[in-house]
C-alpha positions as CSV (number, residue, x, y, z in Angstrom):
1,X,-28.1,-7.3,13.2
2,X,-30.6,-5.7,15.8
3,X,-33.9,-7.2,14.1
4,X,-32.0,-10.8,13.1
5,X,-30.1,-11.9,10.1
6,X,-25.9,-11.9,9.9
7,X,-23.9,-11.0,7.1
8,X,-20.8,-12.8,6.5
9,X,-18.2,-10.2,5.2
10,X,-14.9,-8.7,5.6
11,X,-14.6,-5.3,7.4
12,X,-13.0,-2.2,5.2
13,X,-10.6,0.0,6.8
14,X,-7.5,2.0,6.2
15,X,-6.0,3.3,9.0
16,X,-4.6,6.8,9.9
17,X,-2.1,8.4,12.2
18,X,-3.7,9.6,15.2
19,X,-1.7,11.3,17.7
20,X,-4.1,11.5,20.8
21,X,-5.5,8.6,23.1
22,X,-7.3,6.0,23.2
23,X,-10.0,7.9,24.8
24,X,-9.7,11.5,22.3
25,X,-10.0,8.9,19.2
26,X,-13.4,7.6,20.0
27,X,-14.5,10.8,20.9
28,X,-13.9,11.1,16.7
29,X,-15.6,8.1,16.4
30,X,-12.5,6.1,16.0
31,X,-10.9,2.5,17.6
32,X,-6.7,2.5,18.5
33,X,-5.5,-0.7,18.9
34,X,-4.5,-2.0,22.4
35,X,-1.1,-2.5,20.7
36,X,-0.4,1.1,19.9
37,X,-1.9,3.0,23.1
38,X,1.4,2.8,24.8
39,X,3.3,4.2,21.6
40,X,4.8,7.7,21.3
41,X,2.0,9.8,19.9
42,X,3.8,10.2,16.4
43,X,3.7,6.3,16.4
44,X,0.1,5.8,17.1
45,X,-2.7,5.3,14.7
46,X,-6.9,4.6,14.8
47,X,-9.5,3.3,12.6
48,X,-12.5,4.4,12.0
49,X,-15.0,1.7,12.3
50,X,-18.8,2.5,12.0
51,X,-20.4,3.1,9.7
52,X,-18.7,-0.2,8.7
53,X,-18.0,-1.2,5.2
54,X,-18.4,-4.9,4.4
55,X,-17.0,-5.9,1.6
56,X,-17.9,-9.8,-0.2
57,X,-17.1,-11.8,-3.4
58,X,-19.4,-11.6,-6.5
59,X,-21.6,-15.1,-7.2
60,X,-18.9,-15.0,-10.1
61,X,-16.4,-16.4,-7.2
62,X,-13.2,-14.6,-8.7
63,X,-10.1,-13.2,-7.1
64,X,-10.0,-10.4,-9.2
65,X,-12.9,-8.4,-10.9
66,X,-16.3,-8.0,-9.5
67,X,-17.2,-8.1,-5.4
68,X,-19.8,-5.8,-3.3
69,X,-19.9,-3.8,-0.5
70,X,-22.2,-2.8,2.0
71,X,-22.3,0.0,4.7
72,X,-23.8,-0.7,7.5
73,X,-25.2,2.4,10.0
74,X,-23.9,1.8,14.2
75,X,-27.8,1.5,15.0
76,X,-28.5,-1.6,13.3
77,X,-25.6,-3.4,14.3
78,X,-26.5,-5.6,17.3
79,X,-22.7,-7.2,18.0
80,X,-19.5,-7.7,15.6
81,X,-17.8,-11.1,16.1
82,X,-15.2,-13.1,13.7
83,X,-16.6,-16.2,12.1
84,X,-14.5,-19.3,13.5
85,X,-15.2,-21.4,10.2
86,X,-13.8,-18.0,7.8
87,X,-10.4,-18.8,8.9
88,X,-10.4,-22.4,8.2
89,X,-12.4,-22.5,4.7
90,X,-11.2,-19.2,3.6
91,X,-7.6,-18.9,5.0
92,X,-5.9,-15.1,4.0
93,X,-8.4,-14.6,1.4
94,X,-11.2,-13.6,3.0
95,X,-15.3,-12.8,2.1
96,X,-13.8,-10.6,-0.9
97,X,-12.1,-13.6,-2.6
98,X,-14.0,-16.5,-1.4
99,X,-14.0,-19.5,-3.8
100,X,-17.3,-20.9,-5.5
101,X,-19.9,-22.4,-4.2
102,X,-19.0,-20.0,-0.9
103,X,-19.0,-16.8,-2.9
104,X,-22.4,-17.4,-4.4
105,X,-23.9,-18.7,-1.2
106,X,-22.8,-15.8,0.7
107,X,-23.9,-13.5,-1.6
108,X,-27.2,-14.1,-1.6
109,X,-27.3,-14.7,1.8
110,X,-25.7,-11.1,2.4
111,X,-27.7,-9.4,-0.2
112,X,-31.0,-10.9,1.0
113,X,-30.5,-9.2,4.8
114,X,-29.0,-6.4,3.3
115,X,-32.3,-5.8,1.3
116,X,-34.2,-6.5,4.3
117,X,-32.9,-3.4,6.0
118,X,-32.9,-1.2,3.2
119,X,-29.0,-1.1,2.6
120,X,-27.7,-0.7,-0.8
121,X,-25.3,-3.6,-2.2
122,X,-22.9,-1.7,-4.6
123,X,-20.5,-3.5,-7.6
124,X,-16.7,-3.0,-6.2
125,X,-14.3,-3.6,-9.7
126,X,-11.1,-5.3,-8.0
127,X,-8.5,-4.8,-10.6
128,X,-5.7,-7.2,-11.0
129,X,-3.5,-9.2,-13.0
130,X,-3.5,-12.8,-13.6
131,X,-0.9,-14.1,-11.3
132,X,-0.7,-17.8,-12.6
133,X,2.2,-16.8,-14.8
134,X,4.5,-15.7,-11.8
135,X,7.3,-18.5,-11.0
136,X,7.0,-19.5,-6.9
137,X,10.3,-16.7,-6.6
138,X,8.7,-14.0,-7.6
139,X,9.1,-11.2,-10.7
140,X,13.0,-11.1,-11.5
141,X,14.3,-8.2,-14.2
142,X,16.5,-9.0,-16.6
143,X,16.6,-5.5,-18.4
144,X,16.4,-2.0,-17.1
145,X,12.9,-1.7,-15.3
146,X,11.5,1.6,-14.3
147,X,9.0,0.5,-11.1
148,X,8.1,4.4,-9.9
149,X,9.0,7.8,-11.2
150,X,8.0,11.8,-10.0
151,X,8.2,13.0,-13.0
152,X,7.1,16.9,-12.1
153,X,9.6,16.5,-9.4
154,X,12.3,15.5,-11.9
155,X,10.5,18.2,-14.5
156,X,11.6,20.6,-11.9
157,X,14.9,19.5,-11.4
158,X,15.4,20.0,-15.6
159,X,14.4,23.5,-15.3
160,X,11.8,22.9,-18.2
161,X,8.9,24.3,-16.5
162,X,6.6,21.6,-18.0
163,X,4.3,19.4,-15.7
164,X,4.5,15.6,-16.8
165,X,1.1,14.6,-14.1
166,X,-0.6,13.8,-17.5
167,X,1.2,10.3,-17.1
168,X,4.1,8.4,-19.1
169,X,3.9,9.8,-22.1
170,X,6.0,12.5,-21.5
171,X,9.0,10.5,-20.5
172,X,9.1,9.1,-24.3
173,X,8.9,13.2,-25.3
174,X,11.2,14.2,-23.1
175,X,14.9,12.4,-23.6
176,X,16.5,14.6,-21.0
177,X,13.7,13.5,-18.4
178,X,14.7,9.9,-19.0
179,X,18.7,10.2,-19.3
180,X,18.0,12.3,-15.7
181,X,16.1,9.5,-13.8
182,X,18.2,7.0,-15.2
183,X,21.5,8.4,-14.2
184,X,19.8,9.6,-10.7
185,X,19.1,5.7,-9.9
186,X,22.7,3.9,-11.6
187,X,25.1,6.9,-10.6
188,X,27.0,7.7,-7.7
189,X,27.1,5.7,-3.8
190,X,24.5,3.5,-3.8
191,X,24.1,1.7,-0.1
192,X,22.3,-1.9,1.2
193,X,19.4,-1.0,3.4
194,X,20.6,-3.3,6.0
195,X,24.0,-1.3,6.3
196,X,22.7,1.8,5.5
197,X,20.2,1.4,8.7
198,X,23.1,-0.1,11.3
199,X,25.7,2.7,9.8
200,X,24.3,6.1,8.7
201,X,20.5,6.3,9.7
202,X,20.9,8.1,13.0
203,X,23.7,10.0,11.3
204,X,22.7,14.0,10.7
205,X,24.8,13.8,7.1
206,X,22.9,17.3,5.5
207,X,22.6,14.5,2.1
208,X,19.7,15.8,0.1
209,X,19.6,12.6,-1.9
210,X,19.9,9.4,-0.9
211,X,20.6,5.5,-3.4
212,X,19.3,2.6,-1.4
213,X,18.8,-0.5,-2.5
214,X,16.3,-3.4,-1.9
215,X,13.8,-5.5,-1.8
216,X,9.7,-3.8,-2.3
217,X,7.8,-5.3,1.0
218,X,4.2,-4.3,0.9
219,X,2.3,-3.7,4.0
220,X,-1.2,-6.0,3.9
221,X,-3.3,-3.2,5.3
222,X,-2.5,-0.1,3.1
223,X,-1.5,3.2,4.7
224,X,-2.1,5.9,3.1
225,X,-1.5,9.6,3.6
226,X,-0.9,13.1,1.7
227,X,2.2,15.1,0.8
228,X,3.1,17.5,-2.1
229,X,-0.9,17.6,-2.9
230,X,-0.8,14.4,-3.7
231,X,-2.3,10.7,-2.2
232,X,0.6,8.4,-1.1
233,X,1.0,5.0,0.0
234,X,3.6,3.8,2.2
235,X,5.9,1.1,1.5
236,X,9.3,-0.2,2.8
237,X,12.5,-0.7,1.5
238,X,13.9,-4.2,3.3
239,X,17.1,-6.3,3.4
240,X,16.4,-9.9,5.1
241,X,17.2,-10.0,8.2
242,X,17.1,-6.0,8.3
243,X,14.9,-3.7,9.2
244,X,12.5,-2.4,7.3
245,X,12.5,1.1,5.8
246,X,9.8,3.2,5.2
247,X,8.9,4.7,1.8
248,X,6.6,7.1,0.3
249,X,5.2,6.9,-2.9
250,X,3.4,9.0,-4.7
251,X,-0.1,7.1,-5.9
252,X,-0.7,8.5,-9.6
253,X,3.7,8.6,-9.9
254,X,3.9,4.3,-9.9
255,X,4.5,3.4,-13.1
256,X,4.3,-0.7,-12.6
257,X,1.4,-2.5,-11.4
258,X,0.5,-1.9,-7.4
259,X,-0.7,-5.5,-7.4
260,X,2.5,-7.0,-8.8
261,X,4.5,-4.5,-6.4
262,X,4.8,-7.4,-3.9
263,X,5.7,-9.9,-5.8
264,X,9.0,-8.5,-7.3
265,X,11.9,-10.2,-5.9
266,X,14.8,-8.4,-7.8
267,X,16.4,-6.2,-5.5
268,X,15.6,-2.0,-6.8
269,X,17.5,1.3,-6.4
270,X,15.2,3.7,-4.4
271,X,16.2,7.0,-5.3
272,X,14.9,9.9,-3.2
273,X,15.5,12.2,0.1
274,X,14.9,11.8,3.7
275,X,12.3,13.6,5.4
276,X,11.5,13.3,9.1
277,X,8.4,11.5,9.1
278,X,7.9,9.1,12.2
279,X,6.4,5.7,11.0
280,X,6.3,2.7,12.6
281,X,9.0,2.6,14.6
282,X,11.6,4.8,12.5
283,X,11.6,8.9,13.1
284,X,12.1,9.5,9.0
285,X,11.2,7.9,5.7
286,X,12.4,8.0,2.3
287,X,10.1,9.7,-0.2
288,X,11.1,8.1,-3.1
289,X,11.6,10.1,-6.8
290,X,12.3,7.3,-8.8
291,X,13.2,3.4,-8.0
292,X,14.1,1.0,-10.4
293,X,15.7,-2.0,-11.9
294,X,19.4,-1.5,-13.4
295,X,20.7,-4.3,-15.2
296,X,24.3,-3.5,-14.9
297,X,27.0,-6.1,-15.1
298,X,29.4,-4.0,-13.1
299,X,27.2,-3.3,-10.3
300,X,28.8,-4.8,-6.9
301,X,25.2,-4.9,-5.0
């Protein structure tokens, strides 16, 4: 800090696609990797970085529940460095879920400069699920498990004219919505990602709808966008040894856990149509409508 003191935290940030350079993004205030300057604009993306948000673990010293977070202003910052010792004491986890007697030390270390320059220390509530449970393989299905469903999009396709954004209880009102998602994700051709993407991705088929299965690979740093009014989150589709395949997903449409999305190792049906969205290194994405678990004996994938 400018006046003394250091705060130990981890920096918050979501990236977004920026299509300009290096030089037009911090014009808006905005950093592009090194990395991605040399990209195809559709491919590049920035961060916006000051005001920073730090983010820090509670005194409680949990993984999940209570942390804090602190925005700092650009003219109080004096220099932004990485903390050699974080790495080695705190491996992936970072400031946000650092282990007792860290968390506590930190935070009061943190909160006593932060009070010092007159920046407010707010309660962040982290929610998540006990993980303990969770065998080293992951989350395996044994029954039929719905993971993610649009239901107004599949609404729409039933011609009821009803909007189902009020959440899962209209699936258990509405049989026909449920036989419909079901048969969308266990009938018809349903293709490997990995064969899929060597075979028929470059391929200009005119398929509206598209059955692809695979493993859920969450990015670590969310990326996030809009579409259909909607906030979305991108995910991908993989195979091992494959490459990956984007997905979007509608936020308020998942209905299983976002924290447990990574750790699901069955592989899913992904259900949905292509739309030419560049991410990453792919031209088009998969913006899923329903993806799921079918636990059918006769299925040859």
């Amino acid at each position: 800090m400018l006046n003394g003191g250091t705060l130990l935290a981890d920096l918050r940030y979501l990236p977004r696609f920026f299509e300009g350079t290096a030089e037009e993004a911090e014009q808006q205030g905005l950093w592009m990797p090194p990395s991605v300057r040399g990209e195809r604009p559709d491919f590049r993306w920035a961060l916006r970085l000051l005001p920073l948000d730090l983010l820090f673990n509670s005194d409680e010293g949990t993984i999940a529940g209570r942390s804090h977070t602190v925005p700092v202003c650009a003219e109080v910052v004096a220099d932004v460095r990485p903390i050699p010792w974080s790495r080695v004491l705190l491996g992936e986890d970072g400031f946000h879920n650092a282990p007792n007697p860290i968390a506590s030390a930190v935070a009061e270390h943190n909160t006593a400069v932060a009070h010092r320059y007159g920046l407010p220390v707010s309660d962040l509530l982290e929610f998540s699920l006990p993980t303990e449970g969770i065998p080293p393989d992951g989350i395996e299905f044994s029954d039929d498990e719905l993971v993610y469903r649009d239901l107004d999009h599949f609404a729409h396709s039933a011609q009821l004219g009803v909007s189902f954004s009020a959440g899962a209880a209209g699936i258990s009102r509405q049989p026909a919505i449920r036989e419909l998602i079901h048969s969308k994700l266990s009938d018809g051709v349903v293709e490997s990602v990995g064969r899929f993407m060597r075979e028929k991705l470059g391929a200009n088929s005119g398929v509206s709808e598209l059955r692809i299965v695979g493993r859920i690979e969450v990015p670590e740093e969310e990326l996030t966008t809009q579409l259909e009014g909607e906030d979305c989150i991108v995910i991908y589709c993989c195979e091992e040894g494959s490459t990956r395949l984007p997905v979007i997903l509608k936020r308020n449409s998942l209905s299983y856990p976002v924290e447990l999305l990574s750790l699901i190792s069955s592989p899913l049906v992904f259900y949905g149509e292509r739309k030419q969205i560049p991410v990453d290194d792919q031209s088009w994405v998969l913006l899923a409508r329903a993806i799921g678990y079918i636990a059918d004996e006769n299925k040859t994938w």
